[in-house]
N, C-alpha and C positions, 0 to 999 in steps of 0.2 A: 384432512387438511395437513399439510405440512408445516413440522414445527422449526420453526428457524432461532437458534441461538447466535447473539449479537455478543464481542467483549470488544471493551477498548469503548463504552456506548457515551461517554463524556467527551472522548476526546474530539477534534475537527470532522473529521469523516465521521467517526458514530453516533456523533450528537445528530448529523443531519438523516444517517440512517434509523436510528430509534423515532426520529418523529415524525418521519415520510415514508417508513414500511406497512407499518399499520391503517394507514389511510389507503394502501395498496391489497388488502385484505390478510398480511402476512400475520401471521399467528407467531409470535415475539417475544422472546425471552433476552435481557439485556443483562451484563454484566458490566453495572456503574464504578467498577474500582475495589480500592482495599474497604473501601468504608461506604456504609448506606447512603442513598440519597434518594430527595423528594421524588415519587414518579409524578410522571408527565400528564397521566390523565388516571381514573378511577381503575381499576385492578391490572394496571401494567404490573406485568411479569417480570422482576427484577432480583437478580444475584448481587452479592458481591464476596471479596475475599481475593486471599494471594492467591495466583492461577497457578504457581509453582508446589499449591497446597491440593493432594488429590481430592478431597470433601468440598474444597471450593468450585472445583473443575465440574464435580460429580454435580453437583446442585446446579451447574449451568449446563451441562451436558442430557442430564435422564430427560429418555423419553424426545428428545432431538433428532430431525433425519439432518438439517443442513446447516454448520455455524460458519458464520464469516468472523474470521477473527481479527479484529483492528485493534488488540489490545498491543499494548509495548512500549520500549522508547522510539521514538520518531525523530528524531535528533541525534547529533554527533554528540556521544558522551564517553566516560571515563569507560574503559574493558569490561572492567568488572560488573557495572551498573548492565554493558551490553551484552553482556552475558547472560546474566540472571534474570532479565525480561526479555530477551529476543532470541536465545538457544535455550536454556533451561526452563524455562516455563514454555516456550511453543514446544518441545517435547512434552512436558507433562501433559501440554492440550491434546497432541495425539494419542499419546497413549490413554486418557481420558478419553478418545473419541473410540480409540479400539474397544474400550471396556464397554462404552454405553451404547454401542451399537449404531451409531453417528455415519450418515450413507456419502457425506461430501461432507471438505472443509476449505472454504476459499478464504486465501489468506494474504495478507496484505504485505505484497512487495514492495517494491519500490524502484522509481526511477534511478536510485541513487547505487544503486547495482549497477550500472552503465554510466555515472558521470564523467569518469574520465577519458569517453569517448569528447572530440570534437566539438562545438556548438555548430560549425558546418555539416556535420554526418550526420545522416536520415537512417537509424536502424532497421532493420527487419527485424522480426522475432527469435529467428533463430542465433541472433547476437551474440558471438559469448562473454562475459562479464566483464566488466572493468569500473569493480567497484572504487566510491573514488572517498572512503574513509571507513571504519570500523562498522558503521552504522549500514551502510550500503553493502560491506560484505557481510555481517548478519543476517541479511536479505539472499546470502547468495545461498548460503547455509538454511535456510528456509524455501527457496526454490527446489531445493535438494529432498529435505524432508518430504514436502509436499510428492515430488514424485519419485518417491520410495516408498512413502507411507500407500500411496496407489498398485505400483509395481508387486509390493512385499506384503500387503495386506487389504488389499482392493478398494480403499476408504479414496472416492473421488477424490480430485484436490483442481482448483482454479486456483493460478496466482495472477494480482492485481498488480500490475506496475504502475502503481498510482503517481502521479506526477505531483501538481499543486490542488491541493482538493478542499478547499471550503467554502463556506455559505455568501460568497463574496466574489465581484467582478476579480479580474486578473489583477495585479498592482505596483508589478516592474516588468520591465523588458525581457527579462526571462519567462517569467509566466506565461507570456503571449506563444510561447511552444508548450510548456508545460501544466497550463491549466486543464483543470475539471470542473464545469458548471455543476451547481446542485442537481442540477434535470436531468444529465447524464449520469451524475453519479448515481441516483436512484435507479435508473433506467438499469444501467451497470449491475446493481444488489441483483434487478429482480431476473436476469438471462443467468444471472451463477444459481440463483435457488431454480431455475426452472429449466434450463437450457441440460439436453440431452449430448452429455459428454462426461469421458472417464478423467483426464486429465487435459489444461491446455494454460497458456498464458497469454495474458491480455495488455497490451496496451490500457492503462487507465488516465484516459489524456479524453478532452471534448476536440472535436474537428479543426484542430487548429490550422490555419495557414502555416505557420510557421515551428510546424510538429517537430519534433527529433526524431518522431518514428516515424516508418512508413507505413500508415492505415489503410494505403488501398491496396493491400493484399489480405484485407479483413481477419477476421477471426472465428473461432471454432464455436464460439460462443453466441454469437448474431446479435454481436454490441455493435450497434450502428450510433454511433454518436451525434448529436442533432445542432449543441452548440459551437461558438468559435467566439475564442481569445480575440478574434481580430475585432470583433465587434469596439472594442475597446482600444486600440491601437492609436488613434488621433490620439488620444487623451494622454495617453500613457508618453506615446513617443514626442509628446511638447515638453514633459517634465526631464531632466537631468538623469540620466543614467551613473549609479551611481555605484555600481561593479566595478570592481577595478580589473587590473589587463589580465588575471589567473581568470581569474572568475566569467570574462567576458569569454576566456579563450574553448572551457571546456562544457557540458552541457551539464555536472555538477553544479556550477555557482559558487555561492561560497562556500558551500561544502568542501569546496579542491582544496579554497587556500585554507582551513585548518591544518595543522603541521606538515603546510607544504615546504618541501625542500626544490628550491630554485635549479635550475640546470646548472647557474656557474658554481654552486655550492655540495654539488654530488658528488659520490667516488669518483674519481680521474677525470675529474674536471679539468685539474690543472695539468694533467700530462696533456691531454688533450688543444693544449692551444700551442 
């Protein structure tokens, strides 16, 4: 059987992955955080510890062929915070993965790699980046990892360009492209532990109408996604939209307008009129 190590297992995504993999027959090793917490059922398999700390890694790592990593900040934060959870500790994770003999590591991108594309523009995959804050280019630096640590040391790698992912209907007018139902997102865990591929990157969006990416050129992975955001759309598009004109303009959201600098406020702004 294949042993699947989970970090990041508290947060939005791994809370729903630690309690829907097992019921999937996946054999589950979770990393809850810096500090212990209650398991979910009778001898669930649980780590914790700094993942920038090599004993912490090793305790989640031995004896592992496949870990999805969701551990990090997920949010627009100070450098330094984004630093030492989303480059320095996903290093210590591979090099962790090199030492324990670890066959794949699928790891969790993000949409926000690509926000400061258009809310008009349908991407394909082979996109190139236009992340659209600190946080989204940590993610670009992590796409990177992923396929070097493949190219330069043969360790699988799947990245997840997870969009909106939790155990909850969509809930603004954004979402309605960028959601992930729980159903798919499980679906999603179980084709990266199983699916027969060295390196590839995923859309992690449910079938939305109203996608930013282009899904019907599928995937290397046979993620077919079953839900859609549109189920939701009456409900949603009665209530006020409540993005303002940055936010509505790019496929980021509010992610753009954090220290966004306006057009008329740029270098040569003012030559230019």
């Amino acid at each position: 059987m294949v042993k699947v190590a989970l970090s990041g297992a508290c947060g939005h995504v791994g809370t729903v992955l630690r309690r829907e993999l097992p019921k999937h027959g996946i054999d589950l090793r979770s990393s809850v955080g810096l500090e212990a917490a209650p398991a979910l059922h009778a001898g669930e398999d649980l780590t914790h510890g700094d993942l920038r700390d090599a004993a912490a890694v090793d305790a989640l790592l031995q004896g592992v062929d496949v870990l999805i990593h969701m551990a990090g900040t997920s949010i627009e934060r100070p450098l330094q915070e984004i630093i030492d959870n989303n480059l320095i500790a996903l290093h210590a994770v591979y090099e962790g993965a090199r030492r324990n003999g670890v066959k794949r590591v699928v790891f969790a991108s993000s949409n926000h790699a690509f926000g400061m594309y258009g809310a008009d523009v349908k991407l394909r995959s082979d996109a190139a980046y236009r992340p659209d804050g600190l946080y989204g280019l940590s993610k670009v630096w992590g796409e990177a990892m992923a396929r070097m640590y493949w190219d330069k040391h043969g360790i699988e790698g799947i990245c997840l360009r997870i969009g909106t992912t939790k155990d909850c209907p969509p809930e603004d007018f954004r979402q309605l492209s960028t959601w992930m139902g729980a159903k798919d997102l499980v679906a999603l865990a179980l084709r990266c532990i199983e699916a027969p591929v060295d390196f590839a990157v995923v859309w992690g969006i449910s079938d939305n109408d109203r996608a930013y990416y282009d899904l019907s050129e599928g995937n290397r992975i046979g993620f077919a996604p079953q839900q859609n955001a549109e189920d939701f759309a009456p409900e949603i598009l009665a209530r006020p939209n409540h993005m303002n004109a940055v936010a509505r303009r790019f496929q980021g959201g509010e992610f753009v307008t954090l220290d966004y600098t306006p057009p008329e406020a740029r270098p040569g702004a003012q030559h230019a009129r």
